[in-house]
FINU-278939 format. One line per 10 residues: number of its first residue (from 1); for each residue x, y, z of N, C-alpha, C. Coordinates in Angstrom, 3 decimals, decimal comma. Example, Ala and Ser with C-alpha at 12.3 -4.5 7.8 and 13.67 -1.06 7.14 Angstrom:
! residues 2
1	13,190 -5,690 7,800 12,300 -4,500 7,800 13,200 -3,300 7,800; 12,850 -2,250 7,080 13,670 -1,060 7,140 12,900 0,030 7,870 $
END
This chain:
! residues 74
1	0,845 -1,179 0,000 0,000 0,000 0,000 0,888 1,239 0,000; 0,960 1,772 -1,142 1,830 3,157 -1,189 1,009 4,082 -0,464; 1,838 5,177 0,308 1,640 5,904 1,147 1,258 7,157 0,470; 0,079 8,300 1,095 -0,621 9,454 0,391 1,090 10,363 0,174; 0,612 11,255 -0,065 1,533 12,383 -0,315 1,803 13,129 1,073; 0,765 13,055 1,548 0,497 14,007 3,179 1,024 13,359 4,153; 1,273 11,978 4,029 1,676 10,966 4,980 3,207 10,971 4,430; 3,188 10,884 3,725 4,983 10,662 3,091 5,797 11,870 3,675; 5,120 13,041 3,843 5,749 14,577 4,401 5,788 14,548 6,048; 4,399 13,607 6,388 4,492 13,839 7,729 5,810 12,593 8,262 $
11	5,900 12,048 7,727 6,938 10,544 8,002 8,235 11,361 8,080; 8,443 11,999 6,958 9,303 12,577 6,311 9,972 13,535 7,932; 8,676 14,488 8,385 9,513 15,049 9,454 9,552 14,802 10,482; 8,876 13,612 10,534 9,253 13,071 12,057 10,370 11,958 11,803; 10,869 11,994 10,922 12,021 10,919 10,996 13,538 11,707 10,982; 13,093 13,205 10,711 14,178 14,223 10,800 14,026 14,603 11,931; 12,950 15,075 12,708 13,022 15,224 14,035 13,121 14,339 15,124; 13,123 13,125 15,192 13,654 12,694 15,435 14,544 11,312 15,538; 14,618 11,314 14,268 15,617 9,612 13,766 16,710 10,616 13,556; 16,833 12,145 13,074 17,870 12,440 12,854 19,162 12,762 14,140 $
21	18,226 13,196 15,333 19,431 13,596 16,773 19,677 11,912 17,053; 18,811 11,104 16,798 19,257 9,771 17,738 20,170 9,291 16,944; 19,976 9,258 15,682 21,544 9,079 14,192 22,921 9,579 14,982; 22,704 10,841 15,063 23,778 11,683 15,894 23,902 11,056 17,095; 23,428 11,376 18,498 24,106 10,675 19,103 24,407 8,865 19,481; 24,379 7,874 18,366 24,454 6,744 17,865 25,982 6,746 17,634; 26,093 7,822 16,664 27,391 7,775 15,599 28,632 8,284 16,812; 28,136 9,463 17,278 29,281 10,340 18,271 29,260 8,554 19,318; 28,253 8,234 19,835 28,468 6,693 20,641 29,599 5,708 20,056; 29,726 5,552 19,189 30,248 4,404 17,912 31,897 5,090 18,231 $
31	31,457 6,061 18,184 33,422 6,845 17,430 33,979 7,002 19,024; 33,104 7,018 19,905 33,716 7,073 21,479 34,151 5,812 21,884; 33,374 4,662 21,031 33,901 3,140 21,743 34,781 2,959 20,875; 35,583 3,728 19,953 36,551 3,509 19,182 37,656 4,205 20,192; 37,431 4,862 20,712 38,547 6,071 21,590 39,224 7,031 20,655; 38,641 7,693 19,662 38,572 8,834 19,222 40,283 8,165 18,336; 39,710 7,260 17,157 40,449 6,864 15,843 40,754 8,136 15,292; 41,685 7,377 14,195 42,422 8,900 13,172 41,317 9,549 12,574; 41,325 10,520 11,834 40,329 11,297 11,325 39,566 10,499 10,322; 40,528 9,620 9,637 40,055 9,100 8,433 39,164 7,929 8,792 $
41	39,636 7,082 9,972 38,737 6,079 10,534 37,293 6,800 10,865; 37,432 7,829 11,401 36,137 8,768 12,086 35,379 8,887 10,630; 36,100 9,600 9,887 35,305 9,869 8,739 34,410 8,736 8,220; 34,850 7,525 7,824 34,480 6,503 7,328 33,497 6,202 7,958; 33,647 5,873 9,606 32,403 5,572 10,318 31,161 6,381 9,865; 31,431 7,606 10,369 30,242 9,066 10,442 29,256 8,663 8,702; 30,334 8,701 7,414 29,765 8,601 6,414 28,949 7,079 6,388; 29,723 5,979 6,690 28,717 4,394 6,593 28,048 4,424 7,573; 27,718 4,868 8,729 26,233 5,155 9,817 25,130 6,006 8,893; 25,899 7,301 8,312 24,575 7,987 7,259 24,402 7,666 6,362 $
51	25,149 6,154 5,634 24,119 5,756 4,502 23,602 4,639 5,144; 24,107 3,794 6,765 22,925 3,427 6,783 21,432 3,258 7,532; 21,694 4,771 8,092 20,433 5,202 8,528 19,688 5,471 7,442; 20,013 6,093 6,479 18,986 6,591 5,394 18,681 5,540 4,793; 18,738 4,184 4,218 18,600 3,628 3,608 17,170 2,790 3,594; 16,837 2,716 5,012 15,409 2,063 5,107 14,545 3,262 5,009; 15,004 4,387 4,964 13,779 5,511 4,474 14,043 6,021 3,547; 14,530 5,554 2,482 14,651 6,059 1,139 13,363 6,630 0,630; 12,301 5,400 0,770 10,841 5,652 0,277 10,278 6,530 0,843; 10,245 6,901 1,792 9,894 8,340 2,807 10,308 9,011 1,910 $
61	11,059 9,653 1,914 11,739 10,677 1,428 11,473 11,297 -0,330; 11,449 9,728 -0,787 11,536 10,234 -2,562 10,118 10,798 -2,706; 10,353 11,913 -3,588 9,312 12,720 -4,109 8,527 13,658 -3,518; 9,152 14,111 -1,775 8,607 15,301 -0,775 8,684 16,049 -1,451; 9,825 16,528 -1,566 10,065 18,456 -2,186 9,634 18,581 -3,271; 8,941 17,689 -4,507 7,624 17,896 -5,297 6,446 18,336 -4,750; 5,729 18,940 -5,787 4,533 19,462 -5,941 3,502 18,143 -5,350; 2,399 18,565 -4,925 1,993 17,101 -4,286 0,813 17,041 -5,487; 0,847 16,013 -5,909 0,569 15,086 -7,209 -0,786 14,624 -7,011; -1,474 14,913 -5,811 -3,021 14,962 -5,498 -3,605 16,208 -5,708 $
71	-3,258 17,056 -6,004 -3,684 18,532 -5,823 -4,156 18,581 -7,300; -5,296 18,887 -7,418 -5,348 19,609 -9,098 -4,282 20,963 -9,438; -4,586 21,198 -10,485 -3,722 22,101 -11,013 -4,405 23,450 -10,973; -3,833 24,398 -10,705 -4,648 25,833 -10,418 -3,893 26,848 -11,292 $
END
């Protein structure tokens, strides 16, 4: 069952408000049980935690910042 347009926006910001601080402090968690690795280790982590938080909400996300596609045209 694909999700309305109105539901896809509301998903959309509650998964930024808050899947996005718990992402954050997850990742800063991760790089502390490392004991603060070289930059490049840090880097690597920080970037593979944000692709894979985003990845199960891809579908959330695709097609928000469009025009919503239920609306007639005015």
């Amino acid at each position: 069952m694909p999700l309305s347009y109105k539901a896809k926006r509301r998903y959309a910001l509650l998964i930024l408000l808050i899947g996005l601080p718990v992402y954050i402090i997850a990742s800063v968690t991760v790089v502390n049980w490392l004991e603060r690795p070289s930059i490049w280790v840090e880097l690597f982590v920080y970037v593979a935690l944000g692709i894979l938080w985003i990845l199960p909400f891809k579908f959330v996300f695709k097609g928000v910042g469009q025009a919503d596609p239920d609306q007639p045209n005015q």
